[in-house]
C-alpha positions in Angstrom: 113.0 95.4 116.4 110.3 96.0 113.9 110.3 94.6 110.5 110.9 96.3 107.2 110.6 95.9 103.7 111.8 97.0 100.5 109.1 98.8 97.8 110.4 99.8 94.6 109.0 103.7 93.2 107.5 103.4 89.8 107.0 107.0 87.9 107.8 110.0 89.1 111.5 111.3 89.4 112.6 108.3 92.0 111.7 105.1 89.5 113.1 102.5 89.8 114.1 103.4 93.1 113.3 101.5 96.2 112.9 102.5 99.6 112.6 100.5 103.0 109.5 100.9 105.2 108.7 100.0 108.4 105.3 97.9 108.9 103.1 98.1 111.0 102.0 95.7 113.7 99.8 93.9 110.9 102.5 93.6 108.7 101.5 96.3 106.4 103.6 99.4 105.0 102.5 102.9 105.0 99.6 104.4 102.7 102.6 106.9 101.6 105.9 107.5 100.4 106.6 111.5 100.7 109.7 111.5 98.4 111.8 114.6 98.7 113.5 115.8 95.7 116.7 118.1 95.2 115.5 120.9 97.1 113.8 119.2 100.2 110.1 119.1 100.5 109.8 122.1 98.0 110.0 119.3 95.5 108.6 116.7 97.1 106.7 113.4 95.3 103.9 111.7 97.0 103.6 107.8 96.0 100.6 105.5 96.9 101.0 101.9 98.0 100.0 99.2 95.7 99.2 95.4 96.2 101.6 93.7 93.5 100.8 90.3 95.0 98.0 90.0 98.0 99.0 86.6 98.6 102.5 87.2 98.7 102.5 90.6 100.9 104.5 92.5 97.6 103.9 96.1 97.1 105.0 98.9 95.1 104.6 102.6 95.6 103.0 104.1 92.4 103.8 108.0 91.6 100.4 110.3 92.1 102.1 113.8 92.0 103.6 116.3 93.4 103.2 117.2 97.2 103.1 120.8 96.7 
């Protein structure tokens, strides 16, 4: 079973929100969060991962824009 975590959204339409993500073999989330909106990817969010804590392996995913 491959481990998850839990990264809160800050900006965007979804903050606040948190999502879970699967990491990788290194231990490490995605890059992205593709965050669809009401009508599907037509309003779609991309969010960047951010180190909150290097030491401690805490992240966020920061709101960059829209997708589209």
């Amino acid at each position: 079973m491959a481990s998850t975590a839990e990264i809160p959204l800050v900006g965007g339409a979804a903050d606040g929100e948190t999502v879970t993500a699967e990491l990788d073999p290194n231990g490490r989330p995605p890059l992205t969060h593709h965050h669809l909106g009401a009508e599907g990817l037509a309003e779609a969010e991309i969010y960047e991962l951010e180190s909150v804590d290097a030491a401690a392996d805490r992240w966020c995913y920061r709101w960059r824009g829209p997708a589209v």
